[in-house]
mmCIF entry with sequence, helices, sheets and N, C-alpha, C, O atoms, coordinates in Angstrom:
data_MODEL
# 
_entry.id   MODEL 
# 
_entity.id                         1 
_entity.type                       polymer 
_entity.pdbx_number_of_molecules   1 
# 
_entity_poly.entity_id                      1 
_entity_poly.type                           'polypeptide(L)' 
_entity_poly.nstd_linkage                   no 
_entity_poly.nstd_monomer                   no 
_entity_poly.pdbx_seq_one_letter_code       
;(UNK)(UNK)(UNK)(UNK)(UNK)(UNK)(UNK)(UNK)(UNK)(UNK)(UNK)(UNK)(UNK)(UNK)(UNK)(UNK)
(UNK)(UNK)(UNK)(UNK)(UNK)(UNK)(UNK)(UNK)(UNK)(UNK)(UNK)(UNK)(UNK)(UNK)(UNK)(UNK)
(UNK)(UNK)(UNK)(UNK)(UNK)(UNK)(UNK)(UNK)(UNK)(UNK)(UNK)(UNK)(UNK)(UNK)(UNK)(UNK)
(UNK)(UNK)
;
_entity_poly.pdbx_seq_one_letter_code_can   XXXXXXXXXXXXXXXXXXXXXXXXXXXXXXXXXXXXXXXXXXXXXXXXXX 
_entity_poly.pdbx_strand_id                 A 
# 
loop_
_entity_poly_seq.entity_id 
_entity_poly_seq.num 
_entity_poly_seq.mon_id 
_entity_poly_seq.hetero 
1 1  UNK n 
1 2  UNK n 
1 3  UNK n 
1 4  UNK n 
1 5  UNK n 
1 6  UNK n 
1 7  UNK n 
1 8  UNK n 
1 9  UNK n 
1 10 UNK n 
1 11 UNK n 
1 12 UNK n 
1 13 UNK n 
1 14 UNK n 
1 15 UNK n 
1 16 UNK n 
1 17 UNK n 
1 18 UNK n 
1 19 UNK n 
1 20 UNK n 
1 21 UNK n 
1 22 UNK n 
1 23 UNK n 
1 24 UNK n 
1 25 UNK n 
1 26 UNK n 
1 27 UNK n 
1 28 UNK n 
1 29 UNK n 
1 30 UNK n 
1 31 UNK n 
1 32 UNK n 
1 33 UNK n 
1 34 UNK n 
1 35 UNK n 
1 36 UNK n 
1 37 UNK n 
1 38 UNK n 
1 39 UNK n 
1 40 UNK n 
1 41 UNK n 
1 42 UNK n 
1 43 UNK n 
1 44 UNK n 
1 45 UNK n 
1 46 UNK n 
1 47 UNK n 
1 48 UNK n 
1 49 UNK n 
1 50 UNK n 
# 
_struct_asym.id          A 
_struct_asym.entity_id   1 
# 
loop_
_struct_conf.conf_type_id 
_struct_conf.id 
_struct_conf.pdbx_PDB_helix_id 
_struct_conf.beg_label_comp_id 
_struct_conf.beg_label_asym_id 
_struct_conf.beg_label_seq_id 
_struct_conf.pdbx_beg_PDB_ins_code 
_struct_conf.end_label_comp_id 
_struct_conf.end_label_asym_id 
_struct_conf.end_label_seq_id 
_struct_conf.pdbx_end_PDB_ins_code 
_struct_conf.beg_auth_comp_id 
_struct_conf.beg_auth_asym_id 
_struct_conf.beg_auth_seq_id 
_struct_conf.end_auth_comp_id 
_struct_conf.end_auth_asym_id 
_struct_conf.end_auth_seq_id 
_struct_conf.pdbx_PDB_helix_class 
_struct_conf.details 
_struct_conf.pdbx_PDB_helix_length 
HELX_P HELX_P1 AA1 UNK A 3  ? UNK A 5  ? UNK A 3  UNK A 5  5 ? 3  
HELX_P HELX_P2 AA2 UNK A 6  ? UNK A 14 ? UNK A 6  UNK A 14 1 ? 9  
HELX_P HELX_P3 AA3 UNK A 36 ? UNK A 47 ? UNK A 36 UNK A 47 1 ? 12 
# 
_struct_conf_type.id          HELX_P 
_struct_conf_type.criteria    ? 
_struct_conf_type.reference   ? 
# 
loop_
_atom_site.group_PDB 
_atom_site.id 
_atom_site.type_symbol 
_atom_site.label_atom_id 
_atom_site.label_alt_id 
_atom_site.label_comp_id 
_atom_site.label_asym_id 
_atom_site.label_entity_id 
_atom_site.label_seq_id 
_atom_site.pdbx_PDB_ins_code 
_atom_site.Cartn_x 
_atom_site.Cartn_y 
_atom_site.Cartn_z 
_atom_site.occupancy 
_atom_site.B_iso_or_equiv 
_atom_site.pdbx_formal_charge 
_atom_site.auth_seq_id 
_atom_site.auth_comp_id 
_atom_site.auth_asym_id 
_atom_site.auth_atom_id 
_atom_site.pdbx_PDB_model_num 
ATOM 1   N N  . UNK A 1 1  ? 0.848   -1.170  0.000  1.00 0.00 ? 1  UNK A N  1 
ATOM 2   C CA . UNK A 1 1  ? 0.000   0.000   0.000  1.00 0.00 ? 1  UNK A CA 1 
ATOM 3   C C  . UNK A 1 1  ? 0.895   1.234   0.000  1.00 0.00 ? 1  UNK A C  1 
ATOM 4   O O  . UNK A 1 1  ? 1.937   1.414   0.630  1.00 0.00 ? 1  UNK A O  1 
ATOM 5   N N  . UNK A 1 2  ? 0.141   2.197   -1.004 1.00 0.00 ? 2  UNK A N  1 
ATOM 6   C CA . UNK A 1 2  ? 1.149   3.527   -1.186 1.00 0.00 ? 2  UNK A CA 1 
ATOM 7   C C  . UNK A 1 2  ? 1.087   4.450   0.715  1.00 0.00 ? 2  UNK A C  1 
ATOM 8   O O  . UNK A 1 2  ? 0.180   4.489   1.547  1.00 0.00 ? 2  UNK A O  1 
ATOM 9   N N  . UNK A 1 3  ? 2.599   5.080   0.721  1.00 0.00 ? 3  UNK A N  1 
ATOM 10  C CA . UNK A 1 3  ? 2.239   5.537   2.368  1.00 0.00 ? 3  UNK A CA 1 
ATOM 11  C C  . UNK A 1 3  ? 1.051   6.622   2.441  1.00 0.00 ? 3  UNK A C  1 
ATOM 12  O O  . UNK A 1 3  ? 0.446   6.713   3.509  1.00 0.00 ? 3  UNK A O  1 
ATOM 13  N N  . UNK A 1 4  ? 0.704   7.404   1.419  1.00 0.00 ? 4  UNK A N  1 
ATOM 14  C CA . UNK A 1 4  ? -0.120  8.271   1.264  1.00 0.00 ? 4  UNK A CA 1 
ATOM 15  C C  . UNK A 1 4  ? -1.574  7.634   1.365  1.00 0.00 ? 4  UNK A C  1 
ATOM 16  O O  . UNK A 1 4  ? -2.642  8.203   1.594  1.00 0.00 ? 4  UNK A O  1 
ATOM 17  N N  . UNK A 1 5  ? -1.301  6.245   1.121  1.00 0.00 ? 5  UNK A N  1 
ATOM 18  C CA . UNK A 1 5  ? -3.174  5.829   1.737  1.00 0.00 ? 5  UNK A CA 1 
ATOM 19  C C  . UNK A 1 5  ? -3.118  5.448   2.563  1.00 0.00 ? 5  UNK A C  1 
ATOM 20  O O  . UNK A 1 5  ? -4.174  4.815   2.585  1.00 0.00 ? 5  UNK A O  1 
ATOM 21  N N  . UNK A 1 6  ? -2.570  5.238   3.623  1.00 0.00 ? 6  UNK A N  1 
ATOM 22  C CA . UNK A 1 6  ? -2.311  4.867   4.484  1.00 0.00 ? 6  UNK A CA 1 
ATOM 23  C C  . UNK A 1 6  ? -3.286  5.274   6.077  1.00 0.00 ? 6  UNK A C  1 
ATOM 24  O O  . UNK A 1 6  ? -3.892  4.569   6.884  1.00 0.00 ? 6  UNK A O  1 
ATOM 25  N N  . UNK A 1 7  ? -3.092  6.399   5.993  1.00 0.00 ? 7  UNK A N  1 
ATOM 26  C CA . UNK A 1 7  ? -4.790  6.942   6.768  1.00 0.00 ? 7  UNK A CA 1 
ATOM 27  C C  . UNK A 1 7  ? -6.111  6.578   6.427  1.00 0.00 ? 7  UNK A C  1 
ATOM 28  O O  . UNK A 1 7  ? -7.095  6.262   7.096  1.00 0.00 ? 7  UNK A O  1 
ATOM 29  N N  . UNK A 1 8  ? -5.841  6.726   4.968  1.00 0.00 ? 8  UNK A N  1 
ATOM 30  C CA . UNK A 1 8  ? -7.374  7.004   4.272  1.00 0.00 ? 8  UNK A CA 1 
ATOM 31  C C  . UNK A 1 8  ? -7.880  5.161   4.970  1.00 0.00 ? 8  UNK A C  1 
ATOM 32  O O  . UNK A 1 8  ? -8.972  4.821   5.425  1.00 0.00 ? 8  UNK A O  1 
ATOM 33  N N  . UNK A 1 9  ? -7.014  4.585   4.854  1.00 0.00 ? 9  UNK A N  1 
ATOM 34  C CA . UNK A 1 9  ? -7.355  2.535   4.774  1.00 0.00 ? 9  UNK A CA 1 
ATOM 35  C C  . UNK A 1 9  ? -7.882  2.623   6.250  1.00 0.00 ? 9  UNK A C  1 
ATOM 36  O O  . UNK A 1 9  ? -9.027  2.457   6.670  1.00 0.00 ? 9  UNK A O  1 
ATOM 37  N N  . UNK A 1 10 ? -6.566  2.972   7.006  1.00 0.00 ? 10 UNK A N  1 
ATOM 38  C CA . UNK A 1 10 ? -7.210  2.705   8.316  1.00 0.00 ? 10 UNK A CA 1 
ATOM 39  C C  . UNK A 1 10 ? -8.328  3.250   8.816  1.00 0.00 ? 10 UNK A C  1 
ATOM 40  O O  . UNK A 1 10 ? -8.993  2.781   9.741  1.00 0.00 ? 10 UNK A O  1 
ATOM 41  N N  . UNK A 1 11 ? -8.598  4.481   8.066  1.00 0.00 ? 11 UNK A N  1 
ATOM 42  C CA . UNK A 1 11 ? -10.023 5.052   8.946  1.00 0.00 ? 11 UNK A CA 1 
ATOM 43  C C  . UNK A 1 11 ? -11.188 4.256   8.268  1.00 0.00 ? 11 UNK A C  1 
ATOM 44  O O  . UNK A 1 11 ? -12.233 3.940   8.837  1.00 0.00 ? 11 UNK A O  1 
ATOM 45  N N  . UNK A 1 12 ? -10.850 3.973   6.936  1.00 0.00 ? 12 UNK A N  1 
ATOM 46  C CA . UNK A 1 12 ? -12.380 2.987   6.027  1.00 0.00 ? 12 UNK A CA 1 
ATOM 47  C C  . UNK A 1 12 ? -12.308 2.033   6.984  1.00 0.00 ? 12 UNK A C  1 
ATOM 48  O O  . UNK A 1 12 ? -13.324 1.891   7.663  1.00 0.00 ? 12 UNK A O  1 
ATOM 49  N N  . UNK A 1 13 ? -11.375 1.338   7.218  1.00 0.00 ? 13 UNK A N  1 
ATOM 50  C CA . UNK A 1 13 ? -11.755 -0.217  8.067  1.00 0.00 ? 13 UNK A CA 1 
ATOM 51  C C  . UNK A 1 13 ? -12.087 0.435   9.370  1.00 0.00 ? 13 UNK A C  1 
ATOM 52  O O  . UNK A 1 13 ? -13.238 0.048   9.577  1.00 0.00 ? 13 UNK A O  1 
ATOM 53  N N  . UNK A 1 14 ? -11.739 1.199   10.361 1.00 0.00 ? 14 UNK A N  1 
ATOM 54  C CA . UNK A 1 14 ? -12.165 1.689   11.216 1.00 0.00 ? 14 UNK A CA 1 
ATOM 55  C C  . UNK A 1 14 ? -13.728 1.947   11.607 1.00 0.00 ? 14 UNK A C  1 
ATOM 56  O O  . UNK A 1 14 ? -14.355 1.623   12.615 1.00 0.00 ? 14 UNK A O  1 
ATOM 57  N N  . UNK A 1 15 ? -14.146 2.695   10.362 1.00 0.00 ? 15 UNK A N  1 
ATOM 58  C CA . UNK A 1 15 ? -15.636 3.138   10.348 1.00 0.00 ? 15 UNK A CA 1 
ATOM 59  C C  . UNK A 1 15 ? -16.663 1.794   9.563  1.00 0.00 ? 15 UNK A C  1 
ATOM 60  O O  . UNK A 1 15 ? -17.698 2.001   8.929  1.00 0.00 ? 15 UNK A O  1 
ATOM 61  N N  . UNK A 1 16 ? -16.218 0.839   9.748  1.00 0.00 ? 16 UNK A N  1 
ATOM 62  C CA . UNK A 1 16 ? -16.414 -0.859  8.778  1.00 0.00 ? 16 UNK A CA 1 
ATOM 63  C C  . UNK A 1 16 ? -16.820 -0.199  7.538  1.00 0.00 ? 16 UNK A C  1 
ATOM 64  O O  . UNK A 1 16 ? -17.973 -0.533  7.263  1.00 0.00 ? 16 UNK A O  1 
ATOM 65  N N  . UNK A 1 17 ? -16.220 0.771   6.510  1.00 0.00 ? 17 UNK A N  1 
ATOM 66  C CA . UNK A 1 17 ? -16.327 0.532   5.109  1.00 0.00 ? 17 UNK A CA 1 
ATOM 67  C C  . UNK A 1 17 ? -15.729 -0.029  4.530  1.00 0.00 ? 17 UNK A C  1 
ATOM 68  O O  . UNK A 1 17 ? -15.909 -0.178  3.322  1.00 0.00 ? 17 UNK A O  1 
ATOM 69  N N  . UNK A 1 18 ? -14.698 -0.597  5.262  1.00 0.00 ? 18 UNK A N  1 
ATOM 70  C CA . UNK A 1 18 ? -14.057 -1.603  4.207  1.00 0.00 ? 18 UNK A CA 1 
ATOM 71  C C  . UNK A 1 18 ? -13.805 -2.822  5.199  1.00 0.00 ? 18 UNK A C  1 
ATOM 72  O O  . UNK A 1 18 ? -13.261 -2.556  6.271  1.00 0.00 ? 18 UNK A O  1 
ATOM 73  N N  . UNK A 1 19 ? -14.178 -4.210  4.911  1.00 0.00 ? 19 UNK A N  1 
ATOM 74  C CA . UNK A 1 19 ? -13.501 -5.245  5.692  1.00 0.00 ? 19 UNK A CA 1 
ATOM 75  C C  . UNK A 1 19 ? -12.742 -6.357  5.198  1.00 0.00 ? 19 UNK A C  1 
ATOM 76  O O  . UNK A 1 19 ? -12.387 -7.391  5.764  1.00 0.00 ? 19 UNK A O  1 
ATOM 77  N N  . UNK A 1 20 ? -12.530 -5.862  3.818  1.00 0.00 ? 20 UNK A N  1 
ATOM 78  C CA . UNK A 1 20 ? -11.259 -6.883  3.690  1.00 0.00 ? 20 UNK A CA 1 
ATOM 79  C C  . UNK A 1 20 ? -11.840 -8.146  2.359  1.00 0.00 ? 20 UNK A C  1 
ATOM 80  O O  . UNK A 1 20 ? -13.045 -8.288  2.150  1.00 0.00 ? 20 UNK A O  1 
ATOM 81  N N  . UNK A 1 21 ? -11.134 -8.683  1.843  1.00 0.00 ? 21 UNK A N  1 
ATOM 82  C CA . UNK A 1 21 ? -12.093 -10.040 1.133  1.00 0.00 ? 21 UNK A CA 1 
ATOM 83  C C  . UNK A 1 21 ? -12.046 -10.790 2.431  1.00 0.00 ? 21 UNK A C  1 
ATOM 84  O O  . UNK A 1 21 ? -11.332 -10.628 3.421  1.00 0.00 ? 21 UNK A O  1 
ATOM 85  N N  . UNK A 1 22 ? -13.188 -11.828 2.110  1.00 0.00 ? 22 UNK A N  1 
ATOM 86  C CA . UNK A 1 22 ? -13.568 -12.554 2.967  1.00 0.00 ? 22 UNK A CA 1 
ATOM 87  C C  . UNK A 1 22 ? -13.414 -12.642 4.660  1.00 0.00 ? 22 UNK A C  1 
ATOM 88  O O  . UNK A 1 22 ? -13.425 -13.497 5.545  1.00 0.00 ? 22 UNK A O  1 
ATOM 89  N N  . UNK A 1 23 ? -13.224 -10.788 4.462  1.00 0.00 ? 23 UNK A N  1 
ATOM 90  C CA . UNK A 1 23 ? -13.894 -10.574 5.765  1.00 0.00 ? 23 UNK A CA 1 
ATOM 91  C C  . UNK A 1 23 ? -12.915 -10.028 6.970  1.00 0.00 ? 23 UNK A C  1 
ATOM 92  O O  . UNK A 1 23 ? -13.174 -9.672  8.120  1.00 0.00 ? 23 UNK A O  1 
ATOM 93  N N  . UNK A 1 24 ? -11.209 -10.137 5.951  1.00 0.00 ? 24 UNK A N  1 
ATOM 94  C CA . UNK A 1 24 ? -10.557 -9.886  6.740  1.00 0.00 ? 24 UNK A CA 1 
ATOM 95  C C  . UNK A 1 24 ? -9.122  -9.472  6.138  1.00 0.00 ? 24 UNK A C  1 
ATOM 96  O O  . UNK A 1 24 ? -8.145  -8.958  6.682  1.00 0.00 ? 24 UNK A O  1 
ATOM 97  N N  . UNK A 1 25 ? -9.300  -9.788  5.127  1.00 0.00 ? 25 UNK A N  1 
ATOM 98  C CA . UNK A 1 25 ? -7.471  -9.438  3.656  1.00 0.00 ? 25 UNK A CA 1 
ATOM 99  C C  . UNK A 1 25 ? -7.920  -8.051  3.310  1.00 0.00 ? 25 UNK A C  1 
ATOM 100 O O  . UNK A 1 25 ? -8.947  -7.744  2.704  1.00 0.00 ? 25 UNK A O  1 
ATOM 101 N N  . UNK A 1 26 ? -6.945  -7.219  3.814  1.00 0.00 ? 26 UNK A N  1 
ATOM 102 C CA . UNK A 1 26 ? -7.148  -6.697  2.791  1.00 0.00 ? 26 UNK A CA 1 
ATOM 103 C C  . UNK A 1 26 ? -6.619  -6.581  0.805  1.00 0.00 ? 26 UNK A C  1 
ATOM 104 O O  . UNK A 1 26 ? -5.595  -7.209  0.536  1.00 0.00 ? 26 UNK A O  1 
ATOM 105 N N  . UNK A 1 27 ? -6.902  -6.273  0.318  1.00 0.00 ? 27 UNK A N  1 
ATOM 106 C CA . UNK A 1 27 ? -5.937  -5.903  -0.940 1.00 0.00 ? 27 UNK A CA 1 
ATOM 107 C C  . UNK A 1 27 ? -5.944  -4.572  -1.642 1.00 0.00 ? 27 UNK A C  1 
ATOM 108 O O  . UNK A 1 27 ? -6.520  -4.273  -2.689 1.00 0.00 ? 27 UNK A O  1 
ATOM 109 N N  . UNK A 1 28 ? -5.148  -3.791  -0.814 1.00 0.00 ? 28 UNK A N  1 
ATOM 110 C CA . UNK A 1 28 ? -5.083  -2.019  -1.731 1.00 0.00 ? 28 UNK A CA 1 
ATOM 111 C C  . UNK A 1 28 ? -4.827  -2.193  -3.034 1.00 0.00 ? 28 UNK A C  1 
ATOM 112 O O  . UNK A 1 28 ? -5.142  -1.256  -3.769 1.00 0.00 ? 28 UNK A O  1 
ATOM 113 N N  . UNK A 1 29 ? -4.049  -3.704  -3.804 1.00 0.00 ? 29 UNK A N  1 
ATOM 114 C CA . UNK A 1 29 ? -3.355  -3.297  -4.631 1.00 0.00 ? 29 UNK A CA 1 
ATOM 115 C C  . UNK A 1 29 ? -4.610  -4.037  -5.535 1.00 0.00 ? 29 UNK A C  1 
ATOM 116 O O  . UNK A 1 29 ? -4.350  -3.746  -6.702 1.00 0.00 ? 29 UNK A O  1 
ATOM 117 N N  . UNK A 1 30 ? -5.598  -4.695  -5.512 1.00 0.00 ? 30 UNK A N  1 
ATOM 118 C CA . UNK A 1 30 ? -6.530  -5.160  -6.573 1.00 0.00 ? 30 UNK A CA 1 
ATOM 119 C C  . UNK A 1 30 ? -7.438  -4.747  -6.489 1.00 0.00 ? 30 UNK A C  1 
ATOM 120 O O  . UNK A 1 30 ? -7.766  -4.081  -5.507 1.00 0.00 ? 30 UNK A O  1 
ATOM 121 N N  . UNK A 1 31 ? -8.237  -4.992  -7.540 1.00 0.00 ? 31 UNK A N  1 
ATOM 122 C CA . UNK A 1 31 ? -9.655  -4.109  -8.211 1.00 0.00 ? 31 UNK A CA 1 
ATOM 123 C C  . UNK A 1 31 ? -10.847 -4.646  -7.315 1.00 0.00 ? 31 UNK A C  1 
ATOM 124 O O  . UNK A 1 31 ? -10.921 -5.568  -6.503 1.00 0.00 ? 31 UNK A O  1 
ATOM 125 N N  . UNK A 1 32 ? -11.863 -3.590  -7.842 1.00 0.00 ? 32 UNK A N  1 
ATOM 126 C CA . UNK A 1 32 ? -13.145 -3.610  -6.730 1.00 0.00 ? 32 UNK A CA 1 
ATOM 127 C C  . UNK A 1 32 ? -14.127 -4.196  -7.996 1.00 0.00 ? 32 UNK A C  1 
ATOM 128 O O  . UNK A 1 32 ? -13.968 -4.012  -9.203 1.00 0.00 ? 32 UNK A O  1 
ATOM 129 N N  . UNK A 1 33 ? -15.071 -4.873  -7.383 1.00 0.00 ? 33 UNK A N  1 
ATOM 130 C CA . UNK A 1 33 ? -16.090 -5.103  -8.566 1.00 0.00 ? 33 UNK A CA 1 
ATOM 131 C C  . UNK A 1 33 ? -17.334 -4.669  -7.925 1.00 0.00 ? 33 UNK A C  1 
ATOM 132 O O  . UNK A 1 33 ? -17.786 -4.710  -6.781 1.00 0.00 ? 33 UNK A O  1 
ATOM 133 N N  . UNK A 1 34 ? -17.829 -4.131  -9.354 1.00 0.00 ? 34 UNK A N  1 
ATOM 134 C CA . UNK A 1 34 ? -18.905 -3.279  -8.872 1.00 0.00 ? 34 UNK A CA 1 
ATOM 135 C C  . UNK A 1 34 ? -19.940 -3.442  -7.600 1.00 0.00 ? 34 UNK A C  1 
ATOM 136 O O  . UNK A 1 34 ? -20.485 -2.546  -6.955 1.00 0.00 ? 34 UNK A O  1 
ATOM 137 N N  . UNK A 1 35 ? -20.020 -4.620  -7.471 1.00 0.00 ? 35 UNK A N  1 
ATOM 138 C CA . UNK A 1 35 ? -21.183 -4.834  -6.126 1.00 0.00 ? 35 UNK A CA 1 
ATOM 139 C C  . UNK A 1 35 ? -20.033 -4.571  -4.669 1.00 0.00 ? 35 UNK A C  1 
ATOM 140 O O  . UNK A 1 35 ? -20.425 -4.159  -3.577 1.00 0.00 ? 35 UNK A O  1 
ATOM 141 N N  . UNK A 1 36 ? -18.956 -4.835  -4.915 1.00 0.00 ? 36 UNK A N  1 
ATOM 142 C CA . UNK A 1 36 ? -17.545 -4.431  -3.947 1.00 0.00 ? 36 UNK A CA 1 
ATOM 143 C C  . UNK A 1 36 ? -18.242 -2.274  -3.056 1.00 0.00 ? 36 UNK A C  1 
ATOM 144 O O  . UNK A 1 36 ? -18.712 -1.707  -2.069 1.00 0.00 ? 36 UNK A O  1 
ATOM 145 N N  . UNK A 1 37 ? -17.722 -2.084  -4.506 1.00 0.00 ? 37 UNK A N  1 
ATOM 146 C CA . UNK A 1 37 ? -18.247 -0.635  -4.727 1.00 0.00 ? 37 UNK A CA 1 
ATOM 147 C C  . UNK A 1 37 ? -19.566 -0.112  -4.467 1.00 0.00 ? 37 UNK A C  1 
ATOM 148 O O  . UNK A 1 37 ? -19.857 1.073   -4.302 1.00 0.00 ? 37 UNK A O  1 
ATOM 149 N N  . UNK A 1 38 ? -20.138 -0.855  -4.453 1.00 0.00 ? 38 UNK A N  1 
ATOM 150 C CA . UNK A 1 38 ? -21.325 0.048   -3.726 1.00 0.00 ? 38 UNK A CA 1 
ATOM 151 C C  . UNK A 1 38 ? -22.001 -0.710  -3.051 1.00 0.00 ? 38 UNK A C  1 
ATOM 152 O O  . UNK A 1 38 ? -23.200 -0.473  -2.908 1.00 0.00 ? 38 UNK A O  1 
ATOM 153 N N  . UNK A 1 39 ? -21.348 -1.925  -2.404 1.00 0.00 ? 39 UNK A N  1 
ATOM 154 C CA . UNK A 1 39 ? -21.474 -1.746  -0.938 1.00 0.00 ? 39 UNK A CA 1 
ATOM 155 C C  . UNK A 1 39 ? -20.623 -1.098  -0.028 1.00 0.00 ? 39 UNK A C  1 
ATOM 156 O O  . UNK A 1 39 ? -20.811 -1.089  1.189  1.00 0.00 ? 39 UNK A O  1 
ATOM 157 N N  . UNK A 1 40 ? -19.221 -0.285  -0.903 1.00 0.00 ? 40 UNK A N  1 
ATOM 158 C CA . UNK A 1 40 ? -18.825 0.434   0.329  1.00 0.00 ? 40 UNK A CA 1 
ATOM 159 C C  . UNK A 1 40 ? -19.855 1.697   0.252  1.00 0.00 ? 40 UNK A C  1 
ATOM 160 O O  . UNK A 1 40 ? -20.649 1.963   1.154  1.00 0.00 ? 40 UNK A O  1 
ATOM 161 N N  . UNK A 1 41 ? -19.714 2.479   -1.033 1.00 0.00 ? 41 UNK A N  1 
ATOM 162 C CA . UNK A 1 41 ? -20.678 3.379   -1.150 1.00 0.00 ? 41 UNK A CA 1 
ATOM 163 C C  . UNK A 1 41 ? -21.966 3.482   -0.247 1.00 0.00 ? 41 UNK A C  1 
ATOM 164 O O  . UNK A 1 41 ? -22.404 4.503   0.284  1.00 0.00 ? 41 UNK A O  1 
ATOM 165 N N  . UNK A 1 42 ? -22.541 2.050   -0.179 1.00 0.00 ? 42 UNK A N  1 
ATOM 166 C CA . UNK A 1 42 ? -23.669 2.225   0.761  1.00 0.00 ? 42 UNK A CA 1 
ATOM 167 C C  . UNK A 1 42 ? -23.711 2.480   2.612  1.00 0.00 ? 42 UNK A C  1 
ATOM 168 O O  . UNK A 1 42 ? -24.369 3.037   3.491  1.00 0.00 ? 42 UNK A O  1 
ATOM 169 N N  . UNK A 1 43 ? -22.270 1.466   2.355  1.00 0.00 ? 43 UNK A N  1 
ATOM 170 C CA . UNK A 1 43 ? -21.685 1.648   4.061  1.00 0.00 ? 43 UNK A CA 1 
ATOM 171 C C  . UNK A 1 43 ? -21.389 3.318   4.214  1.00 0.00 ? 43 UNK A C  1 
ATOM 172 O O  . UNK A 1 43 ? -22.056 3.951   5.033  1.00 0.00 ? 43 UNK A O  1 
ATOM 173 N N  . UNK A 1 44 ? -20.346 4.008   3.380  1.00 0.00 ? 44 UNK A N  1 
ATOM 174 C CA . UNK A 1 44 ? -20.142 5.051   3.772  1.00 0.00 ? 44 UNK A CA 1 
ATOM 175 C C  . UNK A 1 44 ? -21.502 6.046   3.858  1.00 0.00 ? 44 UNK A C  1 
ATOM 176 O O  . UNK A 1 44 ? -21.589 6.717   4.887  1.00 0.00 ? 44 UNK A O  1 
ATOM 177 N N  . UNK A 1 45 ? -22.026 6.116   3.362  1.00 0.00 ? 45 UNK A N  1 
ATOM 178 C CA . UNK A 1 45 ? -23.516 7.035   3.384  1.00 0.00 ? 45 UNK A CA 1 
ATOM 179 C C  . UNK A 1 45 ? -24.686 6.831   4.437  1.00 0.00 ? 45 UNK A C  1 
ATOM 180 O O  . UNK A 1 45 ? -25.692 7.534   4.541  1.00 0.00 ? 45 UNK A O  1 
ATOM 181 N N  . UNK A 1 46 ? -24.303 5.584   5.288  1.00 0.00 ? 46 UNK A N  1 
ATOM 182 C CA . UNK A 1 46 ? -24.964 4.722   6.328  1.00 0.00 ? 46 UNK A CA 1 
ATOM 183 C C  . UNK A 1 46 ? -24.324 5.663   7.074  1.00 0.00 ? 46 UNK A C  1 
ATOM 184 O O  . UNK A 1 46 ? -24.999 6.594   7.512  1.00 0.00 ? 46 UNK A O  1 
ATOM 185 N N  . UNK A 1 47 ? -22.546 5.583   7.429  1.00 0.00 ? 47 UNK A N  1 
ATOM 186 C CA . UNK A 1 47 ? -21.859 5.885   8.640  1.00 0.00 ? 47 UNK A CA 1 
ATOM 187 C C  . UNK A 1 47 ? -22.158 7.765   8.433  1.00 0.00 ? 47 UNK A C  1 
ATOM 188 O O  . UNK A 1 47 ? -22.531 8.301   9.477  1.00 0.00 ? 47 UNK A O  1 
ATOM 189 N N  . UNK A 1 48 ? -22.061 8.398   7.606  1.00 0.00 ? 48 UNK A N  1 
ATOM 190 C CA . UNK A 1 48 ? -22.466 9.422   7.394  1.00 0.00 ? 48 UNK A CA 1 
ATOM 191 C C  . UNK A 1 48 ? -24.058 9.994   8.049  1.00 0.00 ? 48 UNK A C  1 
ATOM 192 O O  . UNK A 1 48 ? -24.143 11.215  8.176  1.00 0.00 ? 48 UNK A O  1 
ATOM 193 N N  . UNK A 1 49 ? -24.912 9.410   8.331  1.00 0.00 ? 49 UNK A N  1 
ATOM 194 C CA . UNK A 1 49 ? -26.415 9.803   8.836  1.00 0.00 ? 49 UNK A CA 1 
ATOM 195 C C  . UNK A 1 49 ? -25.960 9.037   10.482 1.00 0.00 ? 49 UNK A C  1 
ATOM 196 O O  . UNK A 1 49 ? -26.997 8.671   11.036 1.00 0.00 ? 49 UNK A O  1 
ATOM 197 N N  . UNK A 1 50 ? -25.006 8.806   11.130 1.00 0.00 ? 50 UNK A N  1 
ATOM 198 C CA . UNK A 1 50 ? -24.726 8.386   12.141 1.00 0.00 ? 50 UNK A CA 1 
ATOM 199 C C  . UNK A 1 50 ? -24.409 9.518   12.890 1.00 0.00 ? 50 UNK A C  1 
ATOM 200 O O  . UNK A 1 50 ? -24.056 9.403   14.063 1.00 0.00 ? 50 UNK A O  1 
# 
């Protein structure tokens, strides 16, 4: 992972928008597929009305 994302990762998994494949890997360095993507999209807009 580049050091410059390095915040951004920990606060997504922090706030559970991101948890990893299967729940616990992460991978900064591979692609999202679309249902990936907007279930973070949906998580982040959840933690947002919190």
């Amino acid at each position: 992972m580049s050091a410059w994302a390095q915040d951004a990762m920990e606060w997504a998994v922090a706030e559970g928008i991101l948890t990893g494949k299967n729940g616990s890997a992460l991978d900064p360095q591979g692609t999202a597929s679309r249902a990936e993507v907007a279930t973070m999209l949906m998580r982040f807009t959840q933690s947002e009305d919190n």
